[in-house]
N, C-alpha and C positions, 0 to 999 in steps of 0.2 A: 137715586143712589147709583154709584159705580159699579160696575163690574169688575174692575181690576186696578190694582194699585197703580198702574201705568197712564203717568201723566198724557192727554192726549197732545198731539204736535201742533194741534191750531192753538192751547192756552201756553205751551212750552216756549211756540215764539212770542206771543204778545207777553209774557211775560221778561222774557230774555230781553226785548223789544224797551220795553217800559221802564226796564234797569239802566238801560243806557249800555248795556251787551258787558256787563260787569257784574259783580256782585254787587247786590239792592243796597247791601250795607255802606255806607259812605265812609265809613274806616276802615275798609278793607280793597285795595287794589288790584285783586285778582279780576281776571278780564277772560280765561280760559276754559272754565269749567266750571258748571250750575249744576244745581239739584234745587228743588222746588219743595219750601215748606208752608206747611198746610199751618195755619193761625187757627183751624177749627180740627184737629186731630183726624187724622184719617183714619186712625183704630178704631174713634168714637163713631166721625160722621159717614165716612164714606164717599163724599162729598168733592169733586177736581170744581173748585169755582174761585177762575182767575181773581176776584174781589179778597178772596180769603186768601190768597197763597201770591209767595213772593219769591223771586229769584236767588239766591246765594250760590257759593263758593261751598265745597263739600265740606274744609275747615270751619266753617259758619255755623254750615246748615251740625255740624258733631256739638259744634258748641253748645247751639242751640237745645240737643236732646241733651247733654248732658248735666245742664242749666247754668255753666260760665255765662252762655250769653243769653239773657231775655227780650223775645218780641213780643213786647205787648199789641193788644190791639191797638191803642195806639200808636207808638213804634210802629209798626207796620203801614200805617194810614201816612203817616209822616213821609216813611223811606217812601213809601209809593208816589205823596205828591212830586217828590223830587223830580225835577225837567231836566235832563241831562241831553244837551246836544247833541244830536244824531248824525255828525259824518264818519261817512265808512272811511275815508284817510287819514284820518287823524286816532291816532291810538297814544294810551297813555298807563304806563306799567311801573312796576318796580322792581331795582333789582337788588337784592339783597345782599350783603356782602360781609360773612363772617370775620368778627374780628379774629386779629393775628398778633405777635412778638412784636414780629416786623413785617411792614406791609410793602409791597411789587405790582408792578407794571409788567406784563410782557409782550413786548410788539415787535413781531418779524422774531430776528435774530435778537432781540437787544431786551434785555433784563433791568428794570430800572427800580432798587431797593432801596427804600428809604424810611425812616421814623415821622418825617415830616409831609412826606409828599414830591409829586414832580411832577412836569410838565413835558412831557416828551418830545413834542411835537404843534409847532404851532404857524399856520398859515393864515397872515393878514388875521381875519375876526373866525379864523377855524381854529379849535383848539382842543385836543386830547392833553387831561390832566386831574390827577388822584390827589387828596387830602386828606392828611390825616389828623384828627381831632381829637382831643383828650386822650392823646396818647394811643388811640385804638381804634378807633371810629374812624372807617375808610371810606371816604367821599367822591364819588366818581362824577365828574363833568366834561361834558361834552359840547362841542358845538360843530354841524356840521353843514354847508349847504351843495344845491346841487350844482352843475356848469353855468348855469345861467344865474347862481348869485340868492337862487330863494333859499331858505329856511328849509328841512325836512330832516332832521334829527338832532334834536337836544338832549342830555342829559344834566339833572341840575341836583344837587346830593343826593345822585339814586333814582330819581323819578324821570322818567324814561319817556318823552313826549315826540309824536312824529308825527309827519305832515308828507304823505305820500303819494303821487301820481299814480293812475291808474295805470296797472301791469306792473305795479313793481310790489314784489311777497315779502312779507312780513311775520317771520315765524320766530316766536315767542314761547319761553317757558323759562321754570325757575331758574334761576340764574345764567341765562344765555338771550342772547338777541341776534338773528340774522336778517340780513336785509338785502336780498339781491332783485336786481335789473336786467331788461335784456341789454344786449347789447345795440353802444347808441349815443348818443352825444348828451342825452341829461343828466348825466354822470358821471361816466368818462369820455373821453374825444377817441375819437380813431387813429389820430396819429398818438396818441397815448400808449393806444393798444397792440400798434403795430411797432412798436420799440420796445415794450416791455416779452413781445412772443420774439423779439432774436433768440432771447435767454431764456425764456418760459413758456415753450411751444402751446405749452395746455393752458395758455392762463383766457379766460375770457370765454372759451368755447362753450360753456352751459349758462353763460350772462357772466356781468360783471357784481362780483361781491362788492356791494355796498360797504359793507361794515356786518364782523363776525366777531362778537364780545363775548367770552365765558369768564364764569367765576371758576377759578380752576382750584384753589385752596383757600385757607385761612388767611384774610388779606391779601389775597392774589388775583392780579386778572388778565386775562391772555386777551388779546386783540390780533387775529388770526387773515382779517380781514378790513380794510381801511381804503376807500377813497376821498381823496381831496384834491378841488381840481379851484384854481384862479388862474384865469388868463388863459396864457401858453405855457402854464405852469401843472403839475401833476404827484403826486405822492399817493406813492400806492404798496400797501402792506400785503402781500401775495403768500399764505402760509408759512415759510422762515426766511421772506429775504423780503427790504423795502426796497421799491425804485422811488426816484426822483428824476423825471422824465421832464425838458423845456422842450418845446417845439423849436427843431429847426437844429439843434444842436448834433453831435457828431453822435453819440450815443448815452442811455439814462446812467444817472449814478447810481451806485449797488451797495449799499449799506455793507455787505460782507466783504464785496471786495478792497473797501478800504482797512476792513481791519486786517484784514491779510497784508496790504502794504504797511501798515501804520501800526505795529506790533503792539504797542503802548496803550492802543484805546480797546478798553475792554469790554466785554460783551456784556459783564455783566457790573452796573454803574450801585457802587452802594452811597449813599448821598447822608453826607451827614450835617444839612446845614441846619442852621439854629432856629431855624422859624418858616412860615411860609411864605414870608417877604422875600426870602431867597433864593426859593427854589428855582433851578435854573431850566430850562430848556432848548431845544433844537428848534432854529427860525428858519425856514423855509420863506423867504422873502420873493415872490412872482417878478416884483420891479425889480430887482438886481437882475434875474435872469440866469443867474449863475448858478454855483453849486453851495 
């Protein structure tokens, strides 16, 4: 018998361990935070034995006493055979995204409202872009890779899958994802770096933001932070301003400064096309080379 209702730390990992570092429940995506319920009552038995107790999410583990969700013993024997592949780089979450009237994009300076959806931003097979589905249902996908052309962050209606080099942080909770690197060519170039600090002395000095997504409102979602890198090519969303940075050119393009020249183009795009066949986007093309 226990002494204290305090799980001890050698069955807290093997169990955390066993889950596959998520909750044990297999319809539930949380990956950040466990509590350990006992299948043999700890009021009755007294009892911490990993056999009997399984990993969850504290949403779970309420369900569970409150009896919405039942684990049977069976249930339990089940979630437990489950094998879930153990790499520490690859992580996979969900981000939730309250419906809204009208749903929005926010990247940098640039506001992009619409009923249908849009595509803000698209480089070669990189693509930041929102849909909207039965009129409310706001669908966030992502594709992004690193300088050298791999795979390491997708988003595919919401489910949030990454594939991460070692040293580069990953910090995750509801409704937000941050992902910063140090500084360094797997991500951004140096001559990237060094054209964008003309205009933004601080940018880069604590690592390069990867990519910084919040859910900021009903239907809304700010993208605070964005790299994409093909070629000698660069697009980089730097808290309210994007550059688009070519190697070798006279200086990067500044998303605000052109709307200062270009009075007409507005900051904030309300989009009223008919479908999502239509929805238009910003191409960022490497092979041109241009702007």
């Amino acid at each position: 018998m226990a002494k204290s209702r305090y799980v001890p730390i050698d069955i807290r990992r093997e169990l955390i361990e066993e889950a596959g570092n998520k909750c044990a429940n297999p319809g539930c995506p949380v990956t950040c935070r466990y509590e350990f319920h006992h299948i043999k009552e700890w009021a009755v038995y007294k009892v911490h034995n990993a056999d009997d107790m399984i990993a969850i999410c504290p949403t779970c583990h309420s369900y569970v006493h409150s009896g919405r969700l039942k684990i049977s013993d069976e249930k339990l024997r089940d979630w437990k055979k489950i094998t879930r592949k153990q790499v520490a780089s690859e992580k996979t979450d969900q981000i939730f995204i309250e419906k809204g009237k009208q749903s929005s994009m926010v990247v940098g300076p640039l506001t992009i409202k619409s009923n249908n959806g849009a595509i803000p931003f698209r480089m070669l097979d990189q693509v930041i872009e929102y849909r909207i589905e039965n009129g409310n249902l706001y669908f966030l996908n992502i594709n992004l890779k690193r300088a050298d052309g791999k795979d390491f962050f997708t988003a595919t209606h919401n489910i949030l899958s990454t594939n991460l080099p070692e040293g580069v942080s990953y910090d995750y909770y509801a409704g937000k994802v941050l992902i910063k690197a140090a500084v360094g060519d797997n991500f951004l170039p140096g001559w990237a770096i060094k054209e964008i600090r003309q205009f933004a002395p601080d940018f880069a000095t604590n690592g390069v933001t990867v990519l910084d997504i919040e859910v900021i409102g009903q239907g809304a979602v700010k993208i605070a932070g964005l790299v994409m890198v093909a070629g000698d090519v660069a697009l980089v969303v730097h808290e309210d301003e994007i550059y688009y940075v070519v190697k070798g050119t006279v200086r990067p393009w500044i998303f605000s400064e052109t709307l200062d020249k270009v009075p007409f183009l507005p900051k904030v795009v309300d989009y009223k096309g008919s479908d999502n066949n239509t929805i238009p986007y910003i191409e960022f093309n490497p092979n041109s080379r241009g702007k």
